[in-house]
N, C-alpha and C positions, 0 to 999 in steps of 0.2 A: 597532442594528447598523450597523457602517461598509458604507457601499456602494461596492462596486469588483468587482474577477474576482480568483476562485477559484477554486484547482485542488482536486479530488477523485480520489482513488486509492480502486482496486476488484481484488481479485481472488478469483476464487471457488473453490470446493470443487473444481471441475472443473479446473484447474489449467491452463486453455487459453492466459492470457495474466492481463496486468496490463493493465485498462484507465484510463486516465486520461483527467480532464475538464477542458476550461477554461470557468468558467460566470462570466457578467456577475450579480451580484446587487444588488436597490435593494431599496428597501422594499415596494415592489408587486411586483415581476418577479424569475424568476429566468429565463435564457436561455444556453442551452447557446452557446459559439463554437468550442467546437472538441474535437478527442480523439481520441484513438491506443488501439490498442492494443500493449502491448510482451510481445515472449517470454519466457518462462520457461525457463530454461535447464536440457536434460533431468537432468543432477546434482540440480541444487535444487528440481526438481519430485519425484523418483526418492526424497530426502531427507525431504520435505512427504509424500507419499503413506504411509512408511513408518511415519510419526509418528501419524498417519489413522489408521492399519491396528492401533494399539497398540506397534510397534517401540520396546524399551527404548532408549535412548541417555544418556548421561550429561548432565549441568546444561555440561558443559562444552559440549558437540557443541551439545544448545541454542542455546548462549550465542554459540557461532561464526552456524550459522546463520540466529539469529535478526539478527546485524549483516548478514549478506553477503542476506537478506533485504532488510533495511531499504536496503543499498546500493543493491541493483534496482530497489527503489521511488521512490528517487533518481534512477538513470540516468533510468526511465521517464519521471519529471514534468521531468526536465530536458530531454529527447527531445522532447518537449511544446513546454515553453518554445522552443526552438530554432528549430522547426515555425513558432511564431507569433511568433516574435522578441521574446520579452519577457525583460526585467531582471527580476531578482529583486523589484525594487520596484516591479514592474508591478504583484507579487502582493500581494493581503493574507494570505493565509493558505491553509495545504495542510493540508488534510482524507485520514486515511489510519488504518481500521481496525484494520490488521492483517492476517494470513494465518491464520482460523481452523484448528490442529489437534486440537482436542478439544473438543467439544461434548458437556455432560453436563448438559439441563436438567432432570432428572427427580434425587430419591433425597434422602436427607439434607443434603448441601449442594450444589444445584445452582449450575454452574458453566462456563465456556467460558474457554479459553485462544487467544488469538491471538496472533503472533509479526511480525516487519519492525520492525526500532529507527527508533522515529520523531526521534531522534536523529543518525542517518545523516540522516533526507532532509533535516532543517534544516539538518546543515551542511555538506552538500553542495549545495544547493539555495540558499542565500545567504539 
Protein backbone atom coordinates (compact mmCIF):
# COMPACT_ATOMS: atom_id res chain seq x y z
CA UNK A 1 0.00 0.00 0.00
CA UNK A 2 1.14 3.61 -0.94
CA UNK A 3 1.86 5.57 2.16
CA UNK A 4 0.47 9.18 2.32
CA UNK A 5 -2.95 10.91 4.04
CA UNK A 6 -6.22 9.86 3.66
CA UNK A 7 -9.49 10.95 4.04
CA UNK A 8 -12.35 8.75 5.52
CA UNK A 9 -16.17 9.84 5.44
CA UNK A 10 -18.61 8.51 8.27
CA UNK A 11 -22.11 9.02 8.81
CA UNK A 12 -24.41 7.10 10.88
CA UNK A 13 -27.86 5.84 11.52
CA UNK A 14 -28.26 8.64 13.99
CA UNK A 15 -28.11 11.13 11.30
CA UNK A 16 -26.28 13.82 13.58
CA UNK A 17 -23.67 14.80 11.25
CA UNK A 18 -21.03 13.63 8.53
CA UNK A 19 -17.89 13.18 10.13
CA UNK A 20 -14.80 13.21 8.24
CA UNK A 21 -11.04 12.19 8.71
CA UNK A 22 -7.74 13.16 7.69
CA UNK A 23 -5.28 10.15 8.63
CA UNK A 24 -1.36 9.88 7.76
CA UNK A 25 -0.93 6.15 6.75
CA UNK A 26 2.59 4.01 6.34
CA UNK A 27 3.15 0.65 6.63
CA UNK A 28 3.48 0.60 10.43
CA UNK A 29 1.15 3.52 11.62
CA UNK A 30 -1.79 4.91 11.01
CA UNK A 31 -2.42 8.55 12.79
CA UNK A 32 -5.43 10.48 12.83
CA UNK A 33 -4.37 14.64 11.70
CA UNK A 34 -7.28 16.02 11.62
CA UNK A 35 -11.60 15.95 11.24
CA UNK A 36 -14.73 17.76 11.19
CA UNK A 37 -17.79 17.19 11.54
CA UNK A 38 -20.36 18.55 8.89
CA UNK A 39 -24.34 18.99 9.16
CA UNK A 40 -26.82 17.25 7.65
CA UNK A 41 -29.23 19.32 6.29
CA UNK A 42 -32.82 18.89 8.08
CA UNK A 43 -34.60 17.99 4.12
CA UNK A 44 -32.06 15.28 3.75
CA UNK A 45 -31.89 13.96 6.99
CA UNK A 46 -36.08 14.15 7.13
CA UNK A 47 -35.65 12.26 3.52
CA UNK A 48 -32.98 9.51 5.10
CA UNK A 49 -35.14 8.80 8.08
CA UNK A 50 -38.29 8.30 6.05
CA UNK A 51 -36.39 5.63 3.91
CA UNK A 52 -35.28 3.86 7.60
CA UNK A 53 -38.86 3.81 8.62
CA UNK A 54 -39.93 1.69 5.18
CA UNK A 55 -41.42 5.04 3.22
CA UNK A 56 -42.18 4.03 -0.46
CA UNK A 57 -40.42 6.47 -2.91
CA UNK A 58 -39.72 5.84 -6.47
CA UNK A 59 -36.09 4.55 -8.01
CA UNK A 60 -36.45 8.07 -9.35
CA UNK A 61 -36.43 10.26 -5.77
CA UNK A 62 -33.67 7.53 -4.92
CA UNK A 63 -31.71 8.31 -7.69
CA UNK A 64 -31.99 12.20 -6.83
CA UNK A 65 -31.14 11.80 -3.31
CA UNK A 66 -28.72 9.36 -3.49
CA UNK A 67 -26.54 12.29 -5.94
CA UNK A 68 -27.46 15.26 -3.61
CA UNK A 69 -26.15 12.80 -0.85
CA UNK A 70 -23.08 11.98 -2.54
CA UNK A 71 -22.77 16.03 -3.14
CA UNK A 72 -22.72 16.49 0.97
CA UNK A 73 -20.29 14.12 1.20
CA UNK A 74 -18.23 16.27 -1.12
CA UNK A 75 -18.86 19.56 0.54
CA UNK A 76 -17.82 17.78 3.72
CA UNK A 77 -14.27 16.32 2.69
CA UNK A 78 -13.80 19.36 0.84
CA UNK A 79 -14.60 21.50 4.12
CA UNK A 80 -11.75 19.29 5.42
CA UNK A 81 -9.38 19.94 2.83
CA UNK A 82 -9.84 23.54 3.20
CA UNK A 83 -9.51 23.30 7.11
CA UNK A 84 -5.84 21.73 6.41
CA UNK A 85 -5.12 23.51 3.14
CA UNK A 86 -4.61 20.58 1.03
CA UNK A 87 -4.77 20.07 -2.90
CA UNK A 88 -6.45 17.39 -3.99
CA UNK A 89 -3.03 15.69 -4.68
CA UNK A 90 -2.29 16.12 -1.16
CA UNK A 91 -4.85 13.10 -1.22
CA UNK A 92 -4.30 9.51 -2.04
CA UNK A 93 -7.51 8.49 -1.78
CA UNK A 94 -11.15 9.02 -0.06
CA UNK A 95 -12.78 6.34 1.71
CA UNK A 96 -16.70 6.76 2.00
CA UNK A 97 -19.30 3.94 2.70
CA UNK A 98 -22.22 5.24 2.08
CA UNK A 99 -25.52 6.37 4.05
CA UNK A 100 -26.97 3.08 5.23
CA UNK A 101 -31.00 2.91 4.56
CA UNK A 102 -31.84 -0.68 4.79
CA UNK A 103 -30.35 -3.19 6.70
CA UNK A 104 -31.69 -6.59 6.27
CA UNK A 105 -29.06 -9.22 7.43
CA UNK A 106 -31.22 -11.94 8.42
CA UNK A 107 -34.01 -14.16 5.90
CA UNK A 108 -33.38 -15.56 2.44
CA UNK A 109 -31.27 -13.04 0.89
CA UNK A 110 -29.54 -11.18 3.35
CA UNK A 111 -28.75 -7.75 2.37
CA UNK A 112 -27.86 -3.95 3.18
CA UNK A 113 -28.33 -0.88 0.96
CA UNK A 114 -26.26 2.24 1.38
CA UNK A 115 -26.78 5.43 -0.65
CA UNK A 116 -24.02 9.14 -1.21
CA UNK A 117 -22.71 8.71 -5.17
CA UNK A 118 -19.29 8.15 -4.68
CA UNK A 119 -19.06 9.62 -7.94
CA UNK A 120 -20.13 13.20 -6.79
CA UNK A 121 -17.29 13.24 -4.23
CA UNK A 122 -14.51 12.26 -7.00
CA UNK A 123 -15.52 14.85 -9.06
CA UNK A 124 -16.08 17.26 -6.97
CA UNK A 125 -13.23 16.68 -4.74
CA UNK A 126 -10.46 16.58 -7.62
Amino acid sequence: MRSGRFIGVMSGTSLDGIDVVLATITENMVAQQASLTWPIPHAIKEEILAICQGQSLTLSQLGRLDTRLGRLFADAVLALMRQESLKPTDVIAIGCHGQTVWHEPQGEAPHTLQIGDNNQIAAHTG
